[in-house]
mmCIF entry with sequence, helices, sheets and N, C-alpha, C, O atoms, coordinates in Angstrom:
data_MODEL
# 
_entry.id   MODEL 
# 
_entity.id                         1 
_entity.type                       polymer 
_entity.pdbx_number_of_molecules   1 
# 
_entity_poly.entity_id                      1 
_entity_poly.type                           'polypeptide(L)' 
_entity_poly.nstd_linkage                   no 
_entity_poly.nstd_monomer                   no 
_entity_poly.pdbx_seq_one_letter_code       
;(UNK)(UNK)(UNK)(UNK)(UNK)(UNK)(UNK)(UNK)(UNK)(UNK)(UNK)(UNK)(UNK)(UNK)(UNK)(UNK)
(UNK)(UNK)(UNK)(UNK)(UNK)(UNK)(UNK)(UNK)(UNK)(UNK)(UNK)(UNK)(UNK)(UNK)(UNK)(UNK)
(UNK)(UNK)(UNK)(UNK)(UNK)(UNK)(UNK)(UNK)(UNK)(UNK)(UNK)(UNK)(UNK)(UNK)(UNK)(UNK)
(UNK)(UNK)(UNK)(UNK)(UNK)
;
_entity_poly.pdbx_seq_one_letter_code_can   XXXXXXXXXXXXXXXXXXXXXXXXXXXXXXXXXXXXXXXXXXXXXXXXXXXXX 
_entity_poly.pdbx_strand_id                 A 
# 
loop_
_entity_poly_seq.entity_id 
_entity_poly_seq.num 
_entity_poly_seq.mon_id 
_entity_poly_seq.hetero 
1 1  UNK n 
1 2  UNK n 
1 3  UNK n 
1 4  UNK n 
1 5  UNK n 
1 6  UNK n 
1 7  UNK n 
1 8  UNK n 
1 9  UNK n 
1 10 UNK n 
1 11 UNK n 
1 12 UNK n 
1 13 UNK n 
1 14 UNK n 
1 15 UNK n 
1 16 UNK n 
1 17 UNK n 
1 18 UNK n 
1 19 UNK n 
1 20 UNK n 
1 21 UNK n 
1 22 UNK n 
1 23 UNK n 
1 24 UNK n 
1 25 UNK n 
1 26 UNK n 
1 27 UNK n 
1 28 UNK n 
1 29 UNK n 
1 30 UNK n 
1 31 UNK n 
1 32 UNK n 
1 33 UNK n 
1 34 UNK n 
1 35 UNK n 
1 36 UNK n 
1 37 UNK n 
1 38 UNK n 
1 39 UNK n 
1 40 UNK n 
1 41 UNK n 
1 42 UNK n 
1 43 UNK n 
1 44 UNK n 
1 45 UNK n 
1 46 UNK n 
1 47 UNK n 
1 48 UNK n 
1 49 UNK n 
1 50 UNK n 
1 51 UNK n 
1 52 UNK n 
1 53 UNK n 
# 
_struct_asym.id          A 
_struct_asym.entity_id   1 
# 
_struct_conf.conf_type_id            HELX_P 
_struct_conf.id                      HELX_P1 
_struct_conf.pdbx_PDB_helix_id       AA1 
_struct_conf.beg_label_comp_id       UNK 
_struct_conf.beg_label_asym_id       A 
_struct_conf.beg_label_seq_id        12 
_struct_conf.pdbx_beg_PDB_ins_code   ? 
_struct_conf.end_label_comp_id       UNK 
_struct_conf.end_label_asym_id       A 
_struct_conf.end_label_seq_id        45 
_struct_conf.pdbx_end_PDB_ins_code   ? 
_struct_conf.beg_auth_comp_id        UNK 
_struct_conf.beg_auth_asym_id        A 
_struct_conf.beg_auth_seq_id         12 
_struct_conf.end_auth_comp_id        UNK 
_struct_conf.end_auth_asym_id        A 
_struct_conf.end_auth_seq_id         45 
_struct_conf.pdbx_PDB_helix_class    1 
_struct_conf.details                 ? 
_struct_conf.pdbx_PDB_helix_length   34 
# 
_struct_conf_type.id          HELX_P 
_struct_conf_type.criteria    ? 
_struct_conf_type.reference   ? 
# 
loop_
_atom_site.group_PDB 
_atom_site.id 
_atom_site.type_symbol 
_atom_site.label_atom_id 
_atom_site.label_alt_id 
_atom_site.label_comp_id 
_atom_site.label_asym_id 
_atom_site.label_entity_id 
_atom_site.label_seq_id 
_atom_site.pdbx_PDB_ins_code 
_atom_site.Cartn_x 
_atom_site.Cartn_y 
_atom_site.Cartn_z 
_atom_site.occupancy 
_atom_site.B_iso_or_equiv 
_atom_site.pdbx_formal_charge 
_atom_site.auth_seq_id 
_atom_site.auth_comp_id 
_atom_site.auth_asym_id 
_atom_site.auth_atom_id 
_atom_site.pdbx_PDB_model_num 
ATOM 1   N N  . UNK A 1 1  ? -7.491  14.473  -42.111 1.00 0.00 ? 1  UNK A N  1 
ATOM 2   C CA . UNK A 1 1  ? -8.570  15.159  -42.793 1.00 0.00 ? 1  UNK A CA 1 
ATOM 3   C C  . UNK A 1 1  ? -8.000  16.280  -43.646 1.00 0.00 ? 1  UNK A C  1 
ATOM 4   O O  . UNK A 1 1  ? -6.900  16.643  -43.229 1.00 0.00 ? 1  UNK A O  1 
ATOM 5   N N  . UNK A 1 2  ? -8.499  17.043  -44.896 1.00 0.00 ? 2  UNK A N  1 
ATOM 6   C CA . UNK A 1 2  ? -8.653  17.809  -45.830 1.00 0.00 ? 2  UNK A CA 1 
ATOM 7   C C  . UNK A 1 2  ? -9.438  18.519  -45.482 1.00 0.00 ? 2  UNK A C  1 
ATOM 8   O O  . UNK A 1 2  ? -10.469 18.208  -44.886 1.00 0.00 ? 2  UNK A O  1 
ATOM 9   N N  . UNK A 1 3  ? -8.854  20.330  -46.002 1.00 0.00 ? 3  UNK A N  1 
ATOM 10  C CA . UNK A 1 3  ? -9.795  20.777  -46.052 1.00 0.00 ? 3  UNK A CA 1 
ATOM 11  C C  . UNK A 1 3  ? -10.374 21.058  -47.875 1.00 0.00 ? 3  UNK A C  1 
ATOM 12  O O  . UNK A 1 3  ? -9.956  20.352  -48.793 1.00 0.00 ? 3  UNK A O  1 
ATOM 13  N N  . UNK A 1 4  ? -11.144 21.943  -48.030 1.00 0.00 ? 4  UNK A N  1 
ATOM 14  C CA . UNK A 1 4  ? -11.021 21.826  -49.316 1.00 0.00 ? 4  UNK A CA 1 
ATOM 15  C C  . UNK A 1 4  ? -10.538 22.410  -50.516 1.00 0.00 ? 4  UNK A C  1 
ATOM 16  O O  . UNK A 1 4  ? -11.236 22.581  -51.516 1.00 0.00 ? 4  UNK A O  1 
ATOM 17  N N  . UNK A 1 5  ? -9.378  22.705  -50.415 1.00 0.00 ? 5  UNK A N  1 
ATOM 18  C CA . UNK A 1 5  ? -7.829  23.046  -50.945 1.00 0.00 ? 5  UNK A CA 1 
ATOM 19  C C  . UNK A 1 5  ? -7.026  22.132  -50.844 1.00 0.00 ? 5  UNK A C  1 
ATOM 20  O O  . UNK A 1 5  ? -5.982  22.137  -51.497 1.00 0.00 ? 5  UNK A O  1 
ATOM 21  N N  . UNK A 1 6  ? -7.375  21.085  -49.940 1.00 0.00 ? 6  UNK A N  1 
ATOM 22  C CA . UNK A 1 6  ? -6.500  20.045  -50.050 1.00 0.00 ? 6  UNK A CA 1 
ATOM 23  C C  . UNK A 1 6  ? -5.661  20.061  -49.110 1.00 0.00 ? 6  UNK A C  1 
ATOM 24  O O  . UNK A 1 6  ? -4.820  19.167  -49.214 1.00 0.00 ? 6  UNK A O  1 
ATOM 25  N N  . UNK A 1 7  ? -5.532  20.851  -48.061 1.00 0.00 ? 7  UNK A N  1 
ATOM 26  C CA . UNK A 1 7  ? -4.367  21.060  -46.881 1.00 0.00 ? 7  UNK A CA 1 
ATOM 27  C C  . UNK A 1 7  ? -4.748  20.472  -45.705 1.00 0.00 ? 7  UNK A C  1 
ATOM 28  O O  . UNK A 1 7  ? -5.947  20.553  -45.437 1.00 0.00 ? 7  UNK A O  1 
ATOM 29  N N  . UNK A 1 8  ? -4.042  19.909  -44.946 1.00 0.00 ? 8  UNK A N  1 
ATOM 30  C CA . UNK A 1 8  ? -4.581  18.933  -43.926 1.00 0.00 ? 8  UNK A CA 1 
ATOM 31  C C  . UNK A 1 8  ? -4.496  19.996  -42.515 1.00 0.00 ? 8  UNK A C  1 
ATOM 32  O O  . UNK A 1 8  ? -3.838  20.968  -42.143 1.00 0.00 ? 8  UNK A O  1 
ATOM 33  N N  . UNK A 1 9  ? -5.722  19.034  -41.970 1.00 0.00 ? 9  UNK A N  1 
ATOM 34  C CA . UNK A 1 9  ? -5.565  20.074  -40.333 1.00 0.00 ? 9  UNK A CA 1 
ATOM 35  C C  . UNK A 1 9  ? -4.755  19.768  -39.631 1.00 0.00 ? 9  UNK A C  1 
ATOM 36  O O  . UNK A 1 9  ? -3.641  19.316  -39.896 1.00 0.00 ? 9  UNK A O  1 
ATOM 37  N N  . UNK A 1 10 ? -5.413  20.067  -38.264 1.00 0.00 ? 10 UNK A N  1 
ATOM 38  C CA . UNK A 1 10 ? -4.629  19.846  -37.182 1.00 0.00 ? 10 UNK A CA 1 
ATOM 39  C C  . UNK A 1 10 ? -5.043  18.672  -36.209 1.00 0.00 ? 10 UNK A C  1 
ATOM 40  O O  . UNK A 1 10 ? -5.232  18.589  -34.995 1.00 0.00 ? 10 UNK A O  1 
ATOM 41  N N  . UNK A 1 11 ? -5.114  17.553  -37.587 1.00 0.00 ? 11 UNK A N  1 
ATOM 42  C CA . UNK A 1 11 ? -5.667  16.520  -36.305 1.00 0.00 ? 11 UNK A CA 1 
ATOM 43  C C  . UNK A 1 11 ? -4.472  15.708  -35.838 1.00 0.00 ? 11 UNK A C  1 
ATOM 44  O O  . UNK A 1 11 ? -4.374  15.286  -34.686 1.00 0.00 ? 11 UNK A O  1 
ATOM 45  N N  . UNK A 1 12 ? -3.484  15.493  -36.883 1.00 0.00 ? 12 UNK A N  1 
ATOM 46  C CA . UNK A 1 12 ? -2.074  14.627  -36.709 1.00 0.00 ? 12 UNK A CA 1 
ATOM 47  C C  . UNK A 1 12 ? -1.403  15.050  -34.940 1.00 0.00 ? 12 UNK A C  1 
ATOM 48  O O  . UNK A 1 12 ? -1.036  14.415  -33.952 1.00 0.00 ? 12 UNK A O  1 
ATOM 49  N N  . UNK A 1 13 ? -1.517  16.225  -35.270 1.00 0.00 ? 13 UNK A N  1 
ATOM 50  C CA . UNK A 1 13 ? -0.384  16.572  -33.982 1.00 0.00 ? 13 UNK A CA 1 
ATOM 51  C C  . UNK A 1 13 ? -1.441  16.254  -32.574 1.00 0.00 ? 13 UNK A C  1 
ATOM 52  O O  . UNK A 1 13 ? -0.981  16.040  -31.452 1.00 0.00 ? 13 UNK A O  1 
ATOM 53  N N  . UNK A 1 14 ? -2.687  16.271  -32.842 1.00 0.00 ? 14 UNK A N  1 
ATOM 54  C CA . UNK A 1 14 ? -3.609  15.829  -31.959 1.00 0.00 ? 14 UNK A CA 1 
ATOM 55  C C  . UNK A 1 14 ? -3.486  14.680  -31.741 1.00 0.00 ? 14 UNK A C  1 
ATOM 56  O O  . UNK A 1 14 ? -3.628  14.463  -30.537 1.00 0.00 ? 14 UNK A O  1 
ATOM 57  N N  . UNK A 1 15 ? -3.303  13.876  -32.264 1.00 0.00 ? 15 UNK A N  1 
ATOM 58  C CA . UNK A 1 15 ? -3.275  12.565  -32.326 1.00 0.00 ? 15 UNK A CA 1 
ATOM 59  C C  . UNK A 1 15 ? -2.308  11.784  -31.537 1.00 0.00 ? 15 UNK A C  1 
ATOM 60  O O  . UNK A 1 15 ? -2.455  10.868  -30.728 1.00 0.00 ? 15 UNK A O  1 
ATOM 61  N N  . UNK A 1 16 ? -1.154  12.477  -32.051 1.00 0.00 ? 16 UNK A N  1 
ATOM 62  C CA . UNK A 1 16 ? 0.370   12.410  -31.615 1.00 0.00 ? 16 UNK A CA 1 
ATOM 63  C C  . UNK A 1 16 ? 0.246   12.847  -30.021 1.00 0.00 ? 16 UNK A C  1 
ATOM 64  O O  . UNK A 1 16 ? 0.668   12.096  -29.142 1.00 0.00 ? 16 UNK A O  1 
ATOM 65  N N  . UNK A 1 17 ? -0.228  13.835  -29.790 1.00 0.00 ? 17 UNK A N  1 
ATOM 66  C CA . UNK A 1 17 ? -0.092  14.195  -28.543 1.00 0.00 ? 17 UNK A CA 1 
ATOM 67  C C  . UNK A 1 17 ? -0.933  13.193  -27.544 1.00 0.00 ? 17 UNK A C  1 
ATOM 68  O O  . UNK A 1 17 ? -0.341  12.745  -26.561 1.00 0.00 ? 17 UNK A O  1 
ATOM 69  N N  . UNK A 1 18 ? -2.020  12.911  -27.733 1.00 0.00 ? 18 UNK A N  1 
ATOM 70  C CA . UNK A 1 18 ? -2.655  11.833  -27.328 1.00 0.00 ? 18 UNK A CA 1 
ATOM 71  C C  . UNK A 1 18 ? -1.991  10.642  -26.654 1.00 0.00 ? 18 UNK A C  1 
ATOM 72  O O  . UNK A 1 18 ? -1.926  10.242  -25.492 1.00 0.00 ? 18 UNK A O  1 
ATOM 73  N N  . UNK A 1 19 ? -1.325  10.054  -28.327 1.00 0.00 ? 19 UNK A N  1 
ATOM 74  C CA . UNK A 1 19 ? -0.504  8.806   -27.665 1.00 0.00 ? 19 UNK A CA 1 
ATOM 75  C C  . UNK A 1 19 ? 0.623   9.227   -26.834 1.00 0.00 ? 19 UNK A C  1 
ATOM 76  O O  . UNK A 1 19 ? 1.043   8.291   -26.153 1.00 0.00 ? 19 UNK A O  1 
ATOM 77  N N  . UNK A 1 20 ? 1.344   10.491  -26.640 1.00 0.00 ? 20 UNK A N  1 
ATOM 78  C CA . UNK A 1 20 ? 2.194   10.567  -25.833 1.00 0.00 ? 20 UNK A CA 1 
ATOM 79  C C  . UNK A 1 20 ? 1.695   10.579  -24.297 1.00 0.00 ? 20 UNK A C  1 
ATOM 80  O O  . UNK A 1 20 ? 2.433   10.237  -23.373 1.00 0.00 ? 20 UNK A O  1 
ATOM 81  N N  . UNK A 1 21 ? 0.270   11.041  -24.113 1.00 0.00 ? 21 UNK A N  1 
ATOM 82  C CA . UNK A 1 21 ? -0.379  11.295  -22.892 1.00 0.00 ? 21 UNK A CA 1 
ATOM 83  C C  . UNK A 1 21 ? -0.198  9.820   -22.315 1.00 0.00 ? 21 UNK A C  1 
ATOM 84  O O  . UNK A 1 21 ? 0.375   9.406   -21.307 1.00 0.00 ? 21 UNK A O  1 
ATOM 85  N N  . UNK A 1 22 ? -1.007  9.088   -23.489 1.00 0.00 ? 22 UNK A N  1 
ATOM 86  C CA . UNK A 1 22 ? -0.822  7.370   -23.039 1.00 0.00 ? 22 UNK A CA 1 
ATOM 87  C C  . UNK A 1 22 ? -0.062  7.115   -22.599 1.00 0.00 ? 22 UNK A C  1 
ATOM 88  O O  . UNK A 1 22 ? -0.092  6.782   -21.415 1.00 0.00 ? 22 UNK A O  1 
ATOM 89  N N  . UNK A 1 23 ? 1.283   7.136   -23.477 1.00 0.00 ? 23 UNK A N  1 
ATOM 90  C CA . UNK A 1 23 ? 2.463   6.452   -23.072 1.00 0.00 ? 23 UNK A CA 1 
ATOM 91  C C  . UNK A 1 23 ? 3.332   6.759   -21.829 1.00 0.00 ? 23 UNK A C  1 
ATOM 92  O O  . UNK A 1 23 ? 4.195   6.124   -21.222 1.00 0.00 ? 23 UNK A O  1 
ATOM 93  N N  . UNK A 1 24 ? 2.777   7.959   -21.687 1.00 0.00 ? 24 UNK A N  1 
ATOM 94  C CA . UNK A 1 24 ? 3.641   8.735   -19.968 1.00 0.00 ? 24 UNK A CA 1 
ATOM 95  C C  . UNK A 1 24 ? 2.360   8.231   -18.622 1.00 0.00 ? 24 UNK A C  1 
ATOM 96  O O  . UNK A 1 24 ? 2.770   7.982   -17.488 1.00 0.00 ? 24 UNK A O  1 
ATOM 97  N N  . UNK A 1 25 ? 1.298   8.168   -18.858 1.00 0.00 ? 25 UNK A N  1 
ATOM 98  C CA . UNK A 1 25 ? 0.333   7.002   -18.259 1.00 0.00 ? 25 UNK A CA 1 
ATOM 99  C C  . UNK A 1 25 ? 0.681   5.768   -17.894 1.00 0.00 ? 25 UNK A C  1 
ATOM 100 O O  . UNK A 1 25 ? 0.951   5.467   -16.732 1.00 0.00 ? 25 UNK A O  1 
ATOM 101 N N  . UNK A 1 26 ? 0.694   5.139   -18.664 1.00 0.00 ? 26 UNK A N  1 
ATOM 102 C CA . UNK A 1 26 ? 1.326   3.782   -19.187 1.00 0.00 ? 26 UNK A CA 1 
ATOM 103 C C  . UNK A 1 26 ? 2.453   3.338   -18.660 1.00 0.00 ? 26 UNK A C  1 
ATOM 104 O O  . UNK A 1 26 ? 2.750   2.200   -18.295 1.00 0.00 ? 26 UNK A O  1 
ATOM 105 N N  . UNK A 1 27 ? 3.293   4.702   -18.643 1.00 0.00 ? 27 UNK A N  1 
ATOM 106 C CA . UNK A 1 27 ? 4.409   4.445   -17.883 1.00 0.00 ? 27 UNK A CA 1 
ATOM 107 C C  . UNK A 1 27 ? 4.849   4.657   -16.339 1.00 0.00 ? 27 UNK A C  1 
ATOM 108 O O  . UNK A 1 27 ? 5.689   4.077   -15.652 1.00 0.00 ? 27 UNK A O  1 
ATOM 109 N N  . UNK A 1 28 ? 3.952   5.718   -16.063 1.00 0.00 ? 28 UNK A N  1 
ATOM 110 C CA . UNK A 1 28 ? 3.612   6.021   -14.929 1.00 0.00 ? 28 UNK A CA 1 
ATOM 111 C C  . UNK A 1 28 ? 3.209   4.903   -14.021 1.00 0.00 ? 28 UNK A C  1 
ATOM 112 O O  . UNK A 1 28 ? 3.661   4.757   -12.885 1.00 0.00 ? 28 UNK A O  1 
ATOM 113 N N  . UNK A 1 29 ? 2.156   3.970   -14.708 1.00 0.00 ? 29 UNK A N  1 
ATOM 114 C CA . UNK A 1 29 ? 1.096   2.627   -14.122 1.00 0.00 ? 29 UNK A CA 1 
ATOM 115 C C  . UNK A 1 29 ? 2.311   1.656   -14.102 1.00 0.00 ? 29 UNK A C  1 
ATOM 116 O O  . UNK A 1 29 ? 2.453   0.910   -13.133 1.00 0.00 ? 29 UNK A O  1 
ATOM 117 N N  . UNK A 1 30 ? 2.863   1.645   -14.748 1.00 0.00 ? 30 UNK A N  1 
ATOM 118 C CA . UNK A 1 30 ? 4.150   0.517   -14.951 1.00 0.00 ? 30 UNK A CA 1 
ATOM 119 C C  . UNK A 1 30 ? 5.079   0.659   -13.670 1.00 0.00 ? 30 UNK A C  1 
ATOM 120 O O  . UNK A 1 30 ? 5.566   -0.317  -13.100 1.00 0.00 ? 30 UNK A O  1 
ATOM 121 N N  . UNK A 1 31 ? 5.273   1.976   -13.275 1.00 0.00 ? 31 UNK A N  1 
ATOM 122 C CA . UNK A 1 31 ? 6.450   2.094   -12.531 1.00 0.00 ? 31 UNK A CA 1 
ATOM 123 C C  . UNK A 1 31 ? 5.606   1.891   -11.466 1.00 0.00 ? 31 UNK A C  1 
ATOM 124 O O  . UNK A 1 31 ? 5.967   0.848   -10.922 1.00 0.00 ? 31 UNK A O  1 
ATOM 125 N N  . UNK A 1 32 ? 4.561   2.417   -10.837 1.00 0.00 ? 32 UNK A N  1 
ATOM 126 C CA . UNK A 1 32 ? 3.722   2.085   -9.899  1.00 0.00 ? 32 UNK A CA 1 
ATOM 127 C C  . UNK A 1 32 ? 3.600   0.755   -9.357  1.00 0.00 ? 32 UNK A C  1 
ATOM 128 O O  . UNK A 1 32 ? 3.735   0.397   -8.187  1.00 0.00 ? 32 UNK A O  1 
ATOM 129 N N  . UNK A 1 33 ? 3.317   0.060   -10.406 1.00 0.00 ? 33 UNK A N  1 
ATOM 130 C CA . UNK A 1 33 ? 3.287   -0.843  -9.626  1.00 0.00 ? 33 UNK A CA 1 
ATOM 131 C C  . UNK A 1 33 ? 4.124   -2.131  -9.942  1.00 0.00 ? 33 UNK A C  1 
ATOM 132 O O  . UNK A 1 33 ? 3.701   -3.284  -10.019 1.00 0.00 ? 33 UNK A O  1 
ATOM 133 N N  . UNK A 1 34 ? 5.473   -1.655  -10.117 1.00 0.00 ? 34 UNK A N  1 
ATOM 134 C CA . UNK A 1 34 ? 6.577   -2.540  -9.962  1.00 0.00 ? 34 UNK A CA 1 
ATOM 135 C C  . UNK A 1 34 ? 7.088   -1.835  -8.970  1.00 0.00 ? 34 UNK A C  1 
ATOM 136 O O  . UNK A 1 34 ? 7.745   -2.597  -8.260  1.00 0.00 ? 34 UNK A O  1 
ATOM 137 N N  . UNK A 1 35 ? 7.108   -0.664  -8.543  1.00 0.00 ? 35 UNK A N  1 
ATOM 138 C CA . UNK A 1 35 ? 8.140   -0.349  -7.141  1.00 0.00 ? 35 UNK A CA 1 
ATOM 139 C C  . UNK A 1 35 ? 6.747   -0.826  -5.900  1.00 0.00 ? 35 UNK A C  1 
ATOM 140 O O  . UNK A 1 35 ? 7.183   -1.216  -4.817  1.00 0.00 ? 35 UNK A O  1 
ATOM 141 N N  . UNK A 1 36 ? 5.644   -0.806  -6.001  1.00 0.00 ? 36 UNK A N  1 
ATOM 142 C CA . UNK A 1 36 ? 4.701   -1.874  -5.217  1.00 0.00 ? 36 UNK A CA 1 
ATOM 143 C C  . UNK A 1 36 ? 4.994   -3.141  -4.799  1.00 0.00 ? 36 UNK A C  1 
ATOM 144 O O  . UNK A 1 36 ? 5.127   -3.682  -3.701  1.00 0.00 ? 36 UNK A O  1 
ATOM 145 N N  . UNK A 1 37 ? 5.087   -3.609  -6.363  1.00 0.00 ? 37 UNK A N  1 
ATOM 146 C CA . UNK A 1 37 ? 5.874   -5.538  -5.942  1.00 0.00 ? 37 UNK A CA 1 
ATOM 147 C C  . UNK A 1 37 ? 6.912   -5.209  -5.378  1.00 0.00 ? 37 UNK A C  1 
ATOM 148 O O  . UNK A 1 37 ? 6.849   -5.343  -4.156  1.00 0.00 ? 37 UNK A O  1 
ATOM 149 N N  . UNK A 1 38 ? 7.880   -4.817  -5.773  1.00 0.00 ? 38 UNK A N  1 
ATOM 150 C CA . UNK A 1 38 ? 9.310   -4.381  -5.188  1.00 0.00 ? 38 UNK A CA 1 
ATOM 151 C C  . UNK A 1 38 ? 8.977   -4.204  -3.338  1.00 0.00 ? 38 UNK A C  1 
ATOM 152 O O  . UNK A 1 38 ? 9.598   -4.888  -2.524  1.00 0.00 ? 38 UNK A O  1 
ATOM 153 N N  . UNK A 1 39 ? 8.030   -3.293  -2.969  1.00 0.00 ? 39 UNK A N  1 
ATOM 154 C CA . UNK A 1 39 ? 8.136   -3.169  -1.666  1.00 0.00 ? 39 UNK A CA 1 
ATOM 155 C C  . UNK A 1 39 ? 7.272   -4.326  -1.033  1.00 0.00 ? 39 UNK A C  1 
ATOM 156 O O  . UNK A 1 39 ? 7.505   -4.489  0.165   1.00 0.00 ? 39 UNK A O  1 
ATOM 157 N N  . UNK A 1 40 ? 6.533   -4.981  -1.459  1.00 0.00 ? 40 UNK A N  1 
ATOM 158 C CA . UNK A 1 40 ? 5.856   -5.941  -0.932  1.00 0.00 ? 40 UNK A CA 1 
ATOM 159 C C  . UNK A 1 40 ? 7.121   -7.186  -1.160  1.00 0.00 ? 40 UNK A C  1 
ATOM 160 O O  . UNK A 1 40 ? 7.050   -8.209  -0.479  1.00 0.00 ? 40 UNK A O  1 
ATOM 161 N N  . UNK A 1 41 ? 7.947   -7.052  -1.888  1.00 0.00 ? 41 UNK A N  1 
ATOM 162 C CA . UNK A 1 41 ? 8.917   -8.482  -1.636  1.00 0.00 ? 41 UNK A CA 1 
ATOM 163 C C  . UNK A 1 41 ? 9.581   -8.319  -0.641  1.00 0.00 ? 41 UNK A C  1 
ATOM 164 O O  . UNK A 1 41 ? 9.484   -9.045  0.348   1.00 0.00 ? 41 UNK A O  1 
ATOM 165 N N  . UNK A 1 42 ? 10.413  -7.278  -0.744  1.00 0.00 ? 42 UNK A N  1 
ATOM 166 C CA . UNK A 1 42 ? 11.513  -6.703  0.489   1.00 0.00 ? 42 UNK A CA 1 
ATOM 167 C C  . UNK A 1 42 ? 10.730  -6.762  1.823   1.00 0.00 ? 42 UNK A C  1 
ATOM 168 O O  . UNK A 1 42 ? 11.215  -7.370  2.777   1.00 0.00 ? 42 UNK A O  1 
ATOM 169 N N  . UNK A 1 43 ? 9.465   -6.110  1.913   1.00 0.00 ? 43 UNK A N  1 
ATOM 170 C CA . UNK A 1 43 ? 8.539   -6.368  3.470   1.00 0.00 ? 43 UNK A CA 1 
ATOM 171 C C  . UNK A 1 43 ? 8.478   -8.017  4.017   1.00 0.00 ? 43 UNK A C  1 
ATOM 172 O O  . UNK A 1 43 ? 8.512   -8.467  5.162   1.00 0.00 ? 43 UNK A O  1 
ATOM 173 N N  . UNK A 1 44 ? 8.343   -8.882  2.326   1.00 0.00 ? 44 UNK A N  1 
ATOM 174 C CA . UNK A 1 44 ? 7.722   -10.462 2.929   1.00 0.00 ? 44 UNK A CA 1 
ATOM 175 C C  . UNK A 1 44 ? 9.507   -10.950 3.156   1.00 0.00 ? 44 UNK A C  1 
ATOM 176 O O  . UNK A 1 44 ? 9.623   -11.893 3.938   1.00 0.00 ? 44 UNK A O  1 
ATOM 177 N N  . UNK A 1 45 ? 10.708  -10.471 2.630   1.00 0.00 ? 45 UNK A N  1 
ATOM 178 C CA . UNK A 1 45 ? 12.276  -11.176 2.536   1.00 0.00 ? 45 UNK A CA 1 
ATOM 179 C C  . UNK A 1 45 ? 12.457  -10.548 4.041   1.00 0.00 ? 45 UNK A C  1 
ATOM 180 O O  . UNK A 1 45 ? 13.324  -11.099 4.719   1.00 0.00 ? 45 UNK A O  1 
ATOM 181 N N  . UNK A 1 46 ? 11.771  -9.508  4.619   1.00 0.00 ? 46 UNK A N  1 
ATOM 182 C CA . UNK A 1 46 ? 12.315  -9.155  5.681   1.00 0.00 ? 46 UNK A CA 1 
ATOM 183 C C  . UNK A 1 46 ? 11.530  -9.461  7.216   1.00 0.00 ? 46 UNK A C  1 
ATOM 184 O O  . UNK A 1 46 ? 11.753  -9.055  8.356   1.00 0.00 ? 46 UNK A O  1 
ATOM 185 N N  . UNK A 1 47 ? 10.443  -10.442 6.586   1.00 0.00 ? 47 UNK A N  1 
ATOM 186 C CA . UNK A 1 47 ? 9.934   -10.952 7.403   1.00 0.00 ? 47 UNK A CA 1 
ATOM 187 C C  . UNK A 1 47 ? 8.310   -10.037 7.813   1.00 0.00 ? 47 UNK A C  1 
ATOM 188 O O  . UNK A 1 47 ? 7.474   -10.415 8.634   1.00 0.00 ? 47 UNK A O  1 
ATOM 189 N N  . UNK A 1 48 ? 8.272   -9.269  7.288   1.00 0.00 ? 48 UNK A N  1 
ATOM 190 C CA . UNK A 1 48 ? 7.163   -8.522  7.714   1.00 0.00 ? 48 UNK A CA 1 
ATOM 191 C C  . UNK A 1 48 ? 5.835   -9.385  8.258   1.00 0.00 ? 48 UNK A C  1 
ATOM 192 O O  . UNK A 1 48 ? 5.369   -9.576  9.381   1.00 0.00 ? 48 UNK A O  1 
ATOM 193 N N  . UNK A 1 49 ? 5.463   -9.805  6.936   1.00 0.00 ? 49 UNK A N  1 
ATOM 194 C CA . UNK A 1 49 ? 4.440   -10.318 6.861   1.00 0.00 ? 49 UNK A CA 1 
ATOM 195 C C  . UNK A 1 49 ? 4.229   -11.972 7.624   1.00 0.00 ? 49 UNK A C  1 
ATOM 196 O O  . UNK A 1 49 ? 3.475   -12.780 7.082   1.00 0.00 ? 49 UNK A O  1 
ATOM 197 N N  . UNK A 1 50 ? 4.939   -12.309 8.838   1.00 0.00 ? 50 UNK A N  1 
ATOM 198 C CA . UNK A 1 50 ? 5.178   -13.431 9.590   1.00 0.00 ? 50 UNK A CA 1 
ATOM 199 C C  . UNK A 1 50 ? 4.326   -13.055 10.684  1.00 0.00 ? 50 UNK A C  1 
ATOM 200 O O  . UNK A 1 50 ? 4.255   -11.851 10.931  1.00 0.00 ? 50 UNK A O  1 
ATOM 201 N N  . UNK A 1 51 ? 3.671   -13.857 11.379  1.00 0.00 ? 51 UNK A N  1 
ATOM 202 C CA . UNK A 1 51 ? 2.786   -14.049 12.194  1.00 0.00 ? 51 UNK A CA 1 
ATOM 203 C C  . UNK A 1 51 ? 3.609   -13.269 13.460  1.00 0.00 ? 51 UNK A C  1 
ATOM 204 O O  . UNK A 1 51 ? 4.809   -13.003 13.398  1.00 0.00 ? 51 UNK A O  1 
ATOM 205 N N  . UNK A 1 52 ? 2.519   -12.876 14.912  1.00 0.00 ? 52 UNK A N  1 
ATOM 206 C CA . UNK A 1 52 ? 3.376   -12.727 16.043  1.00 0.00 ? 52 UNK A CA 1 
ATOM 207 C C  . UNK A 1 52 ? 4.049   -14.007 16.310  1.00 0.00 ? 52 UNK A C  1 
ATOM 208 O O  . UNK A 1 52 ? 3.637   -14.997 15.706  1.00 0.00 ? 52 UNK A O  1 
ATOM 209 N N  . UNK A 1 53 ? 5.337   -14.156 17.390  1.00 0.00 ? 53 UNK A N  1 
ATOM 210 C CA . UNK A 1 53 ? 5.598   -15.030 17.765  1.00 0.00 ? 53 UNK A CA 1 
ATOM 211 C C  . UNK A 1 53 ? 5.273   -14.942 19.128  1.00 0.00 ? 53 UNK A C  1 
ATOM 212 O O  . UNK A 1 53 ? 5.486   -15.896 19.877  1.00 0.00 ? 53 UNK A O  1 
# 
């Protein structure tokens, strides 16, 4: 946006900051839940999840 002089605000760096919020989200959700699978494989490789005997 312009104001009317022609100088732009402050929406860019708003913007910018935004998608960085996302992307540390995003990444956050990512790591979550791959160290999840990760512990649910190692529990089922180590037998966890096997019936009593």
């Amino acid at each position: 946006m312009t104001d009317e002089d022609g100088s732009t605000t402050g929406a860019a760096p708003r913007r910018a900051s935004a998608w960085m919020i996302l992307a540390v989200v995003a990444a956050a959700l990512l790591v979550c839940c791959c160290s999840a699978a990760v512990g649910l494989l190692i529990s089922w490789a180590a037998g966890l999840f096997d019936g009593p005997t």
